[in-house]
N, C-alpha and C positions, 0 to 999 in steps of 0.2 A: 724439343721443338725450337727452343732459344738455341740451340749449335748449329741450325741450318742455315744461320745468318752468319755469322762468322766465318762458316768453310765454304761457303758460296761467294764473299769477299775474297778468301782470301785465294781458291779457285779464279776469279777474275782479275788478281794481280800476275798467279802464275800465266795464265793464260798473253795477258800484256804484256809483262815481259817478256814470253816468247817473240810476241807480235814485235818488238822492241828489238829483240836480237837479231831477227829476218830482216829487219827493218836497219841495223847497220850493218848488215850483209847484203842491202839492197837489194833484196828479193820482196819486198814489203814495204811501199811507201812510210816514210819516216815521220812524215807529216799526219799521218794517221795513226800510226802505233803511238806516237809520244803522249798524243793527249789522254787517249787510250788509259796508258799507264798512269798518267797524272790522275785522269779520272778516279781509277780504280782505288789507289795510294789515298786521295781524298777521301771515297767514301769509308774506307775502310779507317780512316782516323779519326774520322766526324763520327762514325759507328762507335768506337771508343770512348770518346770523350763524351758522350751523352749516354753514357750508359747507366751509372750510378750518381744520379744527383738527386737531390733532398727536393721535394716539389711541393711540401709544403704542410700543414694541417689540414687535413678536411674535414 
């Protein structure tokens, strides 16, 4: 159930990128694909970076 999150990120960068490559083919606003991709590339390394940390004694 924890790998549905990872290939659904990582499905959302393929995804932008596409949108990305249309997009300096000028078939696809460029202004919309970039952030898109930035989007996608952030969640996906914020996903990473929180993934194992120490949260404490309880």
């Amino acid at each position: 159930m924890k790998a549905i999150i990872p290939i659904s990120l990582l499905l959302c960068i393929l995804v932008a990128f596409f949108l990305n490559i249309l997009g300096l083919m000028r078939i696809f606003p460029i202004y919309i694909s970039s952030p898109l991709l930035f989007l996608a590339l952030f969640l996906f390394l914020s996903f990473l970076n929180n993934r194992k940390k120490f949260k404490g004694f309880h």
